[in-house]
N, C-alpha and C positions, 0 to 999 in steps of 0.2 A: 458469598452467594452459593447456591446448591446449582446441582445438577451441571450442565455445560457451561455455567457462565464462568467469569474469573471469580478468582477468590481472594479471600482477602490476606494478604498476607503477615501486614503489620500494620499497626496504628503508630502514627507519630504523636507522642504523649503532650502536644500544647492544643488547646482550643476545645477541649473534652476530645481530643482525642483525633486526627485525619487519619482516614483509611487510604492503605496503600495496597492496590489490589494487583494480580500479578502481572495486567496490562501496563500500568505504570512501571514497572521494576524492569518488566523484561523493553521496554519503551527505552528507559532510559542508557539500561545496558549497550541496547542498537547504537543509542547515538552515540557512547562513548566510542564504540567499535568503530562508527563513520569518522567522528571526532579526532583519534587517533591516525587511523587512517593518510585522512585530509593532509593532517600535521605531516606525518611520513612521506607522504606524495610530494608537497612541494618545496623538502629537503635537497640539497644537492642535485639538486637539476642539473643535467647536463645539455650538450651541445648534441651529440650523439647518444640518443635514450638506448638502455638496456636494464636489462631485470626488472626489476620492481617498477622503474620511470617507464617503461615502456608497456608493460602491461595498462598502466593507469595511465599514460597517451592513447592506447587504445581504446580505453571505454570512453575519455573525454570525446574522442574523435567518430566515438558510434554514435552518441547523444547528439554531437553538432551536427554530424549528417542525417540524423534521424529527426531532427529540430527543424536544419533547414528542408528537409525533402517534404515537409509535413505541415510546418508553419511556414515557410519562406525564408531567404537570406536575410529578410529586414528584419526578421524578428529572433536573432541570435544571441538577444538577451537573456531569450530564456534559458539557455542552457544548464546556469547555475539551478536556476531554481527546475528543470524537468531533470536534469543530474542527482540532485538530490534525491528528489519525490522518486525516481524510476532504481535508486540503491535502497533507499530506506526501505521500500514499498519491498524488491527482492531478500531482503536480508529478515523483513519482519512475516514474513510469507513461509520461509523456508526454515522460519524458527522451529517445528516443529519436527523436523531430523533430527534434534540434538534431546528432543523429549520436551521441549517446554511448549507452551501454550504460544501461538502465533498473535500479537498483538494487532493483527488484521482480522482476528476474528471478536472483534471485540466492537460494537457497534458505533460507540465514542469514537475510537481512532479512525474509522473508515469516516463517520462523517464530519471529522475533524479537517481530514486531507480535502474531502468532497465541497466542505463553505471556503478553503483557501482557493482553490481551481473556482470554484461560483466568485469569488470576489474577484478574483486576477479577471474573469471572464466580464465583467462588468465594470469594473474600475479601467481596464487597458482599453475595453472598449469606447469609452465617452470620452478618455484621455484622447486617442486616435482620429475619432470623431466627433470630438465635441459635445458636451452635455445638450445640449437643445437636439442636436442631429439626432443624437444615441437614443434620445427619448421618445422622440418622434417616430422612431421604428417601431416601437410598440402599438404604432398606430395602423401602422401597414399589413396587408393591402388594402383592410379598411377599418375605419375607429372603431365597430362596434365589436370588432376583434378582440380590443385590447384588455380584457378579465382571461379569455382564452393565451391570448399572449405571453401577460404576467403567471400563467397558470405553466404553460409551456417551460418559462425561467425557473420558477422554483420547484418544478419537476426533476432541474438537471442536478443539485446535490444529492434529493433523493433517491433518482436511479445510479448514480456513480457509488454512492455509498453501499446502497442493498447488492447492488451487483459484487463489489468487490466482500463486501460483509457475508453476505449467503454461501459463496464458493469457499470463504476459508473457513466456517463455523461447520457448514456441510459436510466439510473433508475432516473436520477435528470431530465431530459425532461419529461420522462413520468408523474411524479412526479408534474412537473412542470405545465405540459396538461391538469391535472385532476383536481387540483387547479382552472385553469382558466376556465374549461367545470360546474362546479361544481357552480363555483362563479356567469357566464353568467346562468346557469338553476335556482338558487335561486332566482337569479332577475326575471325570465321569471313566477314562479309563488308566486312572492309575499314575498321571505323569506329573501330577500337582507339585513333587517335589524335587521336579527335573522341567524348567518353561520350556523345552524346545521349541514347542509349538510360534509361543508366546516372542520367540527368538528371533523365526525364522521366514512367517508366512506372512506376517505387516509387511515385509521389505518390500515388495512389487506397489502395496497399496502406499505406504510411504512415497516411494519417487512418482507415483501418478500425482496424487493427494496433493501433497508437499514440494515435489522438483519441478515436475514439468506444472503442472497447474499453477504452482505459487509464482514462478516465472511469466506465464502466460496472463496471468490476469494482471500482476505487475506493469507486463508490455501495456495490454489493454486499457487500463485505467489512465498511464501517462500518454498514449497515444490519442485518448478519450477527450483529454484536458487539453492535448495540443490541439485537434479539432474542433472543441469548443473556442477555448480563447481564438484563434486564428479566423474563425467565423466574426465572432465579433468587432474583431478588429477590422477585417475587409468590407 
């Protein structure tokens, strides 16, 4: 693809050919890095945590309290899966410190996370409540509601996705802008062969863009998802 989207970076040579664009690549890279991770984490467990075990007791132990203060103690289920979604989601946010394209700016992956959080939100829901109960909500506060209702439901992947989708495309354009305004004024006086510029003035728009933002929308989208599901269930 041109301009800001991904690109493609290799074809897998069976079926005429699959495209592997560099959301997939850098996708899959993440999960190896969670993947290993993981592994490392629940080696040598000790009795008394330190170093490495105790770092990663600490973010387990941010997620459960951030689960139960959010969703409630009864639903401490979700930890595994808001653990996951609230690391991936920081690690695929912040890919773009290292120079590579953030696979949250890529519309696929945001609304990929956005129909699993819509499925948990409706499958836990009629689990909880019972399919006839769960259904019957669609009716409330009264029938003739219920096209506005359903309209309401499938509003909520599209806003979860475009939300977290616009802030990290936004920040890789702008990103992207300031590279090419930076690289054209280095030529204009003389530094074309020296990028200082190029070096030195992204770094402020990097940590907003990239740190604190890709962080922040990270929190938002997981805390988004525990508020939906959590609704539904209650």
């Amino acid at each position: 693809m041109v301009g800001f989207g991904p690109r493609i970076v290799y074809e897998i040579p069976i079926f005429d050919g699959i495209p592997l664009s560099d959301t997939v690549v850098n996708t899959w890279i993440i999960m190896a890095i969670l993947i290993t991770f993981a592994v490392m984490a629940s080696k040598r467990l000790e009795t008394v945590p330190r170093g490495f075990q105790n770092a990663t007791e600490t973010i387990v132990e941010f997620i459960s309290n951030l689960t139960a203060q959010t969703m409630g103690s009864d639903k401490l289920f979700f930890v595994p899966y808001m653990g996951t979604l609230f690391l991936f989601l920081v690690f695929a946010n912040l890919w773009g410190l290292i120079g590579l394209r953030q696979p949250t700016a890529d519309i696929n992956t945001t609304f990929a996370l956005a129909i699993l959080t819509f499925i948990a939100i409706h499958f836990f829901g009629a689990k909880r409540k019972g399919v006839g109960t769960y259904l019957k909500g669609f009716l409330e506060p009264l029938p003739f509601l219920l096209p506005m209702n359903i309209m309401s439901e499938l509003s909520t992947p599209i806003s979860l996705a475009f939300r977290l989708f616009g802030n990290m495309v936004g920040g890789f354009i702008i990103i992207g802008l300031l590279y090419s305004a930076l690289t054209s004024f280095s030529s204009m006086i003389g530094l074309s062969f020296f990028p200082i510029l190029q070096a030195g003035a992204p770094v402020f728009f990097h940590l907003y863009f990239d740190l604190f933002s890709g962080v922040l929308h990270s929190f938002i989208f997981v805390m988004l998802s525990m508020v939906f599901i959590s609704i539904a269930m209650d």
